[in-house]
N, C-alpha and C positions, 0 to 999 in steps of 0.2 A: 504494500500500500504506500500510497504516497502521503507527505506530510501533510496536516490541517495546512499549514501555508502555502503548499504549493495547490490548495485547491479552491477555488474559488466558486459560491451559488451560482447557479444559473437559475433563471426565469423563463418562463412562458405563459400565456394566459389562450384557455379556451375560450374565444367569441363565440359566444349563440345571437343571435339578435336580439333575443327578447330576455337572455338569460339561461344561466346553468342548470336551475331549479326547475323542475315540470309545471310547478306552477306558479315559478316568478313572472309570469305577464300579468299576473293579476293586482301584483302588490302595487300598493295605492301610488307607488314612486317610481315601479317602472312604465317604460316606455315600449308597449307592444308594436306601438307603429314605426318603432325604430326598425321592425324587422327588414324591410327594405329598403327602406332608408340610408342611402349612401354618406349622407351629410353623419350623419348618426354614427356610422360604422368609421368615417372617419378623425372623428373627435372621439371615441374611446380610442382608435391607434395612438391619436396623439399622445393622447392622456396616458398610455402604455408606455411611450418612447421616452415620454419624459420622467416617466419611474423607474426610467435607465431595464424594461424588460428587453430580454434577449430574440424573443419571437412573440410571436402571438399567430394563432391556431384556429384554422377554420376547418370543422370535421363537416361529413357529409357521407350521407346515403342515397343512392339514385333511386330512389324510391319513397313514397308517402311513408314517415315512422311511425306506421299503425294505418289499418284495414277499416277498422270499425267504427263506425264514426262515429258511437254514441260515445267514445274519450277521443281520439283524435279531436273532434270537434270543440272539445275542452283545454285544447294544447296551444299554442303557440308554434307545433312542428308542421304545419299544413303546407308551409311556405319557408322559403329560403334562399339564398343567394345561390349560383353557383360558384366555386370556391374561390378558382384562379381567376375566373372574371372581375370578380369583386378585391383578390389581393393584388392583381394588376392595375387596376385603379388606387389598389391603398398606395402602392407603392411610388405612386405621385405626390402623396401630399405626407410621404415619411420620410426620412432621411436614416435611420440607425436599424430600426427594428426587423427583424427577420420574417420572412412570410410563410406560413407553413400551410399544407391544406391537406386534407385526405382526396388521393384517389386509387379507388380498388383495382386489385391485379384481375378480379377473375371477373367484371363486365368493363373491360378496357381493352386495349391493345398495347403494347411495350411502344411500338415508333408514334403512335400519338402522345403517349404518356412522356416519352423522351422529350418528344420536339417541344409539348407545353412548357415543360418545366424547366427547361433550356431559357426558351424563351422569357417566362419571368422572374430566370437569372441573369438573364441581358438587363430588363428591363428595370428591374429594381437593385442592378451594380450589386450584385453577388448575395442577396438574400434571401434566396430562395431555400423552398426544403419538404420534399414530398414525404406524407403519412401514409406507410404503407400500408396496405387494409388486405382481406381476403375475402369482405362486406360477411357480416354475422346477422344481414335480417334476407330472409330467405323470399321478402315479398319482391323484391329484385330482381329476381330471375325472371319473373313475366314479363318484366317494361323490357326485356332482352332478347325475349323469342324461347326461354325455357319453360317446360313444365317443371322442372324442379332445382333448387339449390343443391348446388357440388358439395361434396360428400366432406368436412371437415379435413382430410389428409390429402384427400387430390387438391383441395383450394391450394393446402399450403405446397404442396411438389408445382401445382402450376404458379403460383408467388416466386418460389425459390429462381427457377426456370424464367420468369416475365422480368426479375430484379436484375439478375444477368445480362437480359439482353438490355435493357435498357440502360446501364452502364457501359456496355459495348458500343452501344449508338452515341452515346455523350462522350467515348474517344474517337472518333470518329475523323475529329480531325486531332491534330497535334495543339499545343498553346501557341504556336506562332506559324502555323500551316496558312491562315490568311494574311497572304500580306498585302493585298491590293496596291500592289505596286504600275501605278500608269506607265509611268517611262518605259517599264519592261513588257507593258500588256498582260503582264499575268497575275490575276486576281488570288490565287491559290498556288502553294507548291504541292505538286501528286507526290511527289515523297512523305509530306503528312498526312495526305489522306489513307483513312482504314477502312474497309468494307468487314464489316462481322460475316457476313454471307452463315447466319445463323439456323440450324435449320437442329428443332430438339422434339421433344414429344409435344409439346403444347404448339410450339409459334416458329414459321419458316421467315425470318427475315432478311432479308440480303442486306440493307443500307446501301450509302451511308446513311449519316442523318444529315436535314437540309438544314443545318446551321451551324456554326464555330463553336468548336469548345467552348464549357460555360464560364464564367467569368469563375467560380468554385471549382473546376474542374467536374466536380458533379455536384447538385444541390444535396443540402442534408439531407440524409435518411432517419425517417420518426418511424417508431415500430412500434406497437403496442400489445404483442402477443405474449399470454401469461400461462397458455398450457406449456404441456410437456416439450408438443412440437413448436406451439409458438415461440417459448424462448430460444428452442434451437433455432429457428428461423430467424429470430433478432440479434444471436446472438453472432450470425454470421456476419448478417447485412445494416444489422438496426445501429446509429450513432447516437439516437437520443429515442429511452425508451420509455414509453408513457408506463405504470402500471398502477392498478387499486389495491393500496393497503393500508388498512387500518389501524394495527398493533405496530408497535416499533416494532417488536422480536419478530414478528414477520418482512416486515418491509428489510431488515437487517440480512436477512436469509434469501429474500429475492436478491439484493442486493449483490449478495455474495456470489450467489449463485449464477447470475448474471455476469460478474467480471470472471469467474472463474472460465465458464462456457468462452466465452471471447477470448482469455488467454488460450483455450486447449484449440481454436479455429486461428491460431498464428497472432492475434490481433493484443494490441496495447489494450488494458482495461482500462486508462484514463482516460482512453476515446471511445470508448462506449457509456452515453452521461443515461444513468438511472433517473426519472420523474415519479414521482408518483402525483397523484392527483392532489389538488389542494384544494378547501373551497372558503375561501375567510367571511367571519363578519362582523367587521368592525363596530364595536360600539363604546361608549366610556365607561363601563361598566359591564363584570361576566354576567352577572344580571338581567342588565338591559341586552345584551348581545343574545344570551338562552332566551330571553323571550320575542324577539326578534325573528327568532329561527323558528320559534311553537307557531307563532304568526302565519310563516312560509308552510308550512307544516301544514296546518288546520286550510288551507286556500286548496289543497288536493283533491277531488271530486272524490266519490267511490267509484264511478267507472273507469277514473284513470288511475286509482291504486290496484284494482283488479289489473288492468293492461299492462302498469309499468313492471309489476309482478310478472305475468304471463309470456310478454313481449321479452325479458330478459332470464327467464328460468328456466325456456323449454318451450313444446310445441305442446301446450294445453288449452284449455279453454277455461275459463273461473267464472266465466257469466253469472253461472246461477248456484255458485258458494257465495256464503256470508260473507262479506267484508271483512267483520270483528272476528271470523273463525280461522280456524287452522289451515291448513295449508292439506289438499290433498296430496296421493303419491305422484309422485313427478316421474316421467316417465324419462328416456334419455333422449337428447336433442342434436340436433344439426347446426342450433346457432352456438355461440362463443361458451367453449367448454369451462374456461376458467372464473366465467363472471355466474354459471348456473352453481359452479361447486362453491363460489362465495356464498351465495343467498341462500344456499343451502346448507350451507353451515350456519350462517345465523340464525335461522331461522329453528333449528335443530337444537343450537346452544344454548338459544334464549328464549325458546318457547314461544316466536312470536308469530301473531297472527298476520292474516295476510296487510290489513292496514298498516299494523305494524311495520314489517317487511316493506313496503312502497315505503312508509316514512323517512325506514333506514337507508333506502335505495337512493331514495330524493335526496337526501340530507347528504350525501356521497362520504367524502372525507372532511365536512363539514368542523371547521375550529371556529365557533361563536366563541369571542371573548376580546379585552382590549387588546390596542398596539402592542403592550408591550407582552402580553401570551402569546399572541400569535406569531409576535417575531422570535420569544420563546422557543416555540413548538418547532418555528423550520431551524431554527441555530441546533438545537437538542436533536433533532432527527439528520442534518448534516453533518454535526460533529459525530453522530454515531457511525456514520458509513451506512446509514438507510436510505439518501438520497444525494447525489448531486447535485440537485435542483426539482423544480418543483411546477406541475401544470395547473395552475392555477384557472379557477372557475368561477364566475361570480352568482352568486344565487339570480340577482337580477342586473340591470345594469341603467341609467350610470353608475349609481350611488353608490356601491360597494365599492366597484371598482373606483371610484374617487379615495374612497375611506384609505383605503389601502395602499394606493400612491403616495397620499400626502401624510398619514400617520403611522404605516409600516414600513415602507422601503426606508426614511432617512433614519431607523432604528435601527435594520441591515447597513446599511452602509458607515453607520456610527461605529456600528462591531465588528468593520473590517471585513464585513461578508460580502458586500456588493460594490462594485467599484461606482464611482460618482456621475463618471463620464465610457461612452464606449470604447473602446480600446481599439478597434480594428474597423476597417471598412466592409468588411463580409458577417457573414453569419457565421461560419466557421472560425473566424482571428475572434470572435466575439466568443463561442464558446470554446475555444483554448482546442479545435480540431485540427486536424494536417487537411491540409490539401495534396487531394488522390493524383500523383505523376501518370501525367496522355503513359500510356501501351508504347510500351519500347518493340514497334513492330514495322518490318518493311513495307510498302503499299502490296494490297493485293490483288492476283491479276485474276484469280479463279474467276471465273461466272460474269465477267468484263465481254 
């Protein structure tokens, strides 16, 4: 391990438009019409840039989050930006902060996914950084042309296989293969260009790609996979890994067990930065702040504590169980292995009923209490080696996320945890990553 001095927090905050919380659009202070709202979404970046965060995070599902429209209709997720759309505009009116966005290997293609993310690594001078996904709502596969979602272990062999090449297309050319030289007429040297001429079980792609190495060499990789296979998966490809944990002594043990994976795959574990989720809420008092959160809490419908239970524990149906009751047998699922076997441990450990269980769910990693717990809580869980840094979520928005700007980070940064000012011009010099060297390779002539 490396010393507490030579590491330093990292930041990122999950943008939802309307909020982290299921049913933060309702509190009397957020702003649900913010959800498209471009002016909106770019005054929380600010306000993010200037709390010196490293990224900020736009996830996404191509598909409606939820079927049924007696809770969807009670959500705030009906609607949403598309992700690079919306961080290629951010990245007009930001200067430091990193862009990150989710988009899934298994309804995409690798040379679309390349060329975008390329592109708003040009665009926004080296801040880019794609969330790998395998998408864990199966309502997806219809807007695609499938009857059914891939099977949890082919998603991830087809992820492993889609990561690859799209690294392959991002060396594509060399770092100084464009030199658009007039005088000479020649726009390119064919000595840097590389052709992948890819062709595996999932996807045949020749290349190249139609753009210049990225200003990162590649944009960062965000991974968020917490099973068995996921963390093998991240632990190859993933530089900054989102996960949910709630105990220190757990999150200390993913932690481990994640730098460990990455040293036995050849890799430095200082470059593979651990997150776990964060959700703060600030108030002057732990008082005021616990009740604050009962607030967010009691605003939950009972059709949408049934779905947000159902929607993330498994392929069931809770319709016509009690709210206030137990939890039927949960049968085994095709969506995300690692967040069924969380709610089911809670729910197992603490007796609790399914309102319950949505409460817990909503509440995430939720720390109600003043600046100076919460900046506590991340200093105590960095110095343990439980996180690198931290994916920060706001129940609603703005107002959290103001709290937290102007009353927690200058309490990090007092304690030597967060620097004042950004350090670097990319997203990488910002979270202390190498930049990936172009493929030491000759042009090639195959399939020419």
């Amino acid at each position: 391990m490396t010393s507490h001095t030579a590491r330093r927090l990292t930041l990122g905050a999950l943008v939802h438009g309307s909020g982290g919380h299921i049913a933060g659009w309702r509190h009397p202070d957020a702003r649900p019409d913010g959800q498209l709202d471009f002016a909106f979404h770019a005054d929380i970046a600010r306000t993010l840039e200037r709390g010196r965060f490293d990224a900020l995070f736009v996830a996404d599902v191509v598909a409606l989050w939820g079927h049924q429209l007696d809770s969807l209709s009670r959500t705030g997720r009906a609607e949403h930006f598309e992700p690079l759309t919306l961080l290629a505009a951010l990245s007009l009116v930001t200067e430091h902060i990193g862009l990150a966005a989710t988009a899934t290997t298994t309804y995409n293609h690798p040379f679309h996914i390349a060329r975008k993310f390329a592109s708003l690594d040009h665009i926004s001078g080296g801040r880019a950084a794609w969330n790998v996904v395998t998408s864990v709502v199966p309502l997806e596969a219809a807007n695609f042309g499938y009857d059914s979602h891939l099977e949890h272990e082919l998603r991830y062999r087809r992820a492993d296989e889609f990561v690859q090449v799209v690294k392959a297309l991002w060396d594509s050319y060399d770092d100084e293969a464009v030199v658009r030289d007039k005088e000479g007429g020649r726009y390119y040297d064919p000595a840097g260009l590389h052709t992948p001429h890819h062709r595996g079980e999932h996807f045949a792609v020749r290349g190249p790609l139609n753009i210049s190495r990225p200003p990162q060499g590649h944009p960062v990789v965000f991974q968020a996979g917490s099973s068995e296979t996921g963390r093998e998966f991240a632990a190859r490809h993933g530089e900054v890994l989102f996960t949910t944990q709630h105990e220190l002594g757990a999150a200390q043990a993913f932690y481990a067990d994640i730098k460990a994976r990455a040293a036995a795959h050849g890799r430095a574990p200082a470059h593979v930065l651990v997150w776990p989720g964060l959700t703060p809420l600030v108030a002057p008092t732990e008082t005021e702040a616990r009740r604050r959160l009962a607030e967010l809490q009691d605003l939950i419908h009972d059709d949408v504590a049934r779905r947000l239970v159902q929607d993330n524990i498994g392929d069931l149906d809770l319709t016509d169980h009690p709210v206030d009751g137990p939890l039927p047998d949960i049968p085994e699922t095709n969506r995300s292995k690692s967040r069924r076997d969380l709610l089911l441990k809670l729910a197992h450990d603490e007796k609790l009923t399914i309102r319950q269980l949505a409460h817990r769910f909503a509440a995430g990693a939720a720390v109600a209490g003043t600046p100076e717990q919460i900046a506590d809580h991340i200093e105590t869980w960095f110095r343990a080696y439980a996180a690198d840094g931290f994916n920060i979520s706001f129940p609603y928005l703005p107002g959290p996320a103001e709290d937290f700007v102007d009353q927690v980070v200058p309490l990090l940064q007092l304690r030597g945890l967060l620097p004042t000012e950004y350090e670097g011009t990319t997203l990488r010099e910002n979270l202390g990553l190498p930049r990936p060297a172009a493929r030491d390779r000759r042009l090639q002539e195959t399939g020419r």
